[in-house]
C-alpha positions in Angstrom: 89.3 87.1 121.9 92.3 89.3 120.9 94.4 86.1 120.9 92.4 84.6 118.7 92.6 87.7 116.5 96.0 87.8 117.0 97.1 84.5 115.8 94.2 84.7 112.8 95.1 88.0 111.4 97.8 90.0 110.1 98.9 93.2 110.1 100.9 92.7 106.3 97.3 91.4 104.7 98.2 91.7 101.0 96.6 94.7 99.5 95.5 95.4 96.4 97.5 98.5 94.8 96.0 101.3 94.1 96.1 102.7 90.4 95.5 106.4 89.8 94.0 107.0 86.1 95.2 111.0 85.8 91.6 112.1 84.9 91.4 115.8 83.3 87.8 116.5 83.9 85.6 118.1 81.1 83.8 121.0 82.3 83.4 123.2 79.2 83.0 122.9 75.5 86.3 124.0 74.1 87.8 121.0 75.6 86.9 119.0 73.1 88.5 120.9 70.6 92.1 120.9 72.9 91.2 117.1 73.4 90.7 116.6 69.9 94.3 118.2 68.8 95.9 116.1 71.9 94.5 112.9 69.9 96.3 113.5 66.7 99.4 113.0 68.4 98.3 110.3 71.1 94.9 108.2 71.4 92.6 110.0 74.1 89.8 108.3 76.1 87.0 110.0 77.6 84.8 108.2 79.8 81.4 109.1 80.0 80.3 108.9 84.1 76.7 108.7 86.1 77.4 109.7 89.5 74.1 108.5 90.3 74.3 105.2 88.8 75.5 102.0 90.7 76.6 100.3 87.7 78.4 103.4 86.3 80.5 103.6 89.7 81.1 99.9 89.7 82.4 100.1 85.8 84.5 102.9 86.9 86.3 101.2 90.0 86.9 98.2 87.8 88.1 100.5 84.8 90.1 102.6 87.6 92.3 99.4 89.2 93.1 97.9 85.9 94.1 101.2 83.7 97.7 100.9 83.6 98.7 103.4 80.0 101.1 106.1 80.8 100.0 109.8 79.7 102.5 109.9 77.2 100.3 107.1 75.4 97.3 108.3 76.5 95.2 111.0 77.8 92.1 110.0 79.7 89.6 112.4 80.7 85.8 112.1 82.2 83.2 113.7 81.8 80.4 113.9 85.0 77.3 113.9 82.7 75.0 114.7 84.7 76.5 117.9 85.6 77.6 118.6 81.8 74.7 117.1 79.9 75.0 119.5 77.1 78.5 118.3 76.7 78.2 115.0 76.7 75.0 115.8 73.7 78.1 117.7 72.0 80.2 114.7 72.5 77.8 112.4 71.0 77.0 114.2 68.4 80.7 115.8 67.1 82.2 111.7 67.1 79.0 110.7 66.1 78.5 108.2 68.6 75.3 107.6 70.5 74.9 108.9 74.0 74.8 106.1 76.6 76.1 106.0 80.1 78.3 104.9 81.1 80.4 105.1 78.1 84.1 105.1 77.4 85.3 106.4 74.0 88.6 106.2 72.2 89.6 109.0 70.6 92.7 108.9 67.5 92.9 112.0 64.6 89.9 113.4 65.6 87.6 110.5 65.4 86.2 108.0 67.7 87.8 104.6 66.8 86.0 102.8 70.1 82.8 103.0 71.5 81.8 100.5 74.8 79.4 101.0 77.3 78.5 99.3 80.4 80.0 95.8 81.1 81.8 95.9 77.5 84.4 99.1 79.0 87.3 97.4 79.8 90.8 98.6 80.6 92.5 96.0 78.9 91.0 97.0 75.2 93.0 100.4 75.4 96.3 98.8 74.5 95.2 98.2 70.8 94.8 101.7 70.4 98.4 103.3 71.1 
């Protein structure tokens, strides 16, 4: 058996890489006013996570491998909504955007310039807003 696996296999199997989006996690309320300063100078996205949805965590792995914006274009932070519901109400309401999950919003001056949920968040969308 092992020479089968042998000649069948390979140790240098490409791999896919691995892309690390540099979350800052929102855990209180006067993040959103220090987020909303960081977005006058650069575009910020906040992404709006279920931890106990499948189809959150899928749209999240797929966001996560194809993000590819340096922080000095923009500055991505999540929110885990079900731990920090009242923040993600305070969200919805102060960029006037209705509450959905998952969600990824684009944030520029203050304002919220994109709003996708579900299958519609998509990494690639980002680079029309820096």
């Amino acid at each position: 058996m092992s020479l089968f696996r042998k000649l069948f296999t390979s140790d240098s199997a490409p791999q896919e890489p691995q892309t690390e989006v540099p979350w800052t996690p929102i855990t209180n309320m006067d993040q959103l006013d220090a987020l909303s300063s960081v977005s006058a100078t650069k575009a910020v996205v906040i992404f709006k996570h279920s931890t106990r949805c499948g189809i959150s965590a899928m749209v999240l792995r797929q966001f996560t491998k194809s993000y590819d914006l340096p922080l000095e274009q923009m500055q991505p932070y999540i929110l885990d909504l079900l731990s920090y519901r009242e923040i993600s109400n305070e969200i919805a309401i102060r960029f006037q955007v209705l509450h959905q999950s998952p969600q990824l919003l684009v944030i520029k001056n203050g304002s919220a310039v994109h709003a996708a949920s579900h299958y519609e968040i998509q990494a690639a969308d980002l680079h029309r807003f820096i």
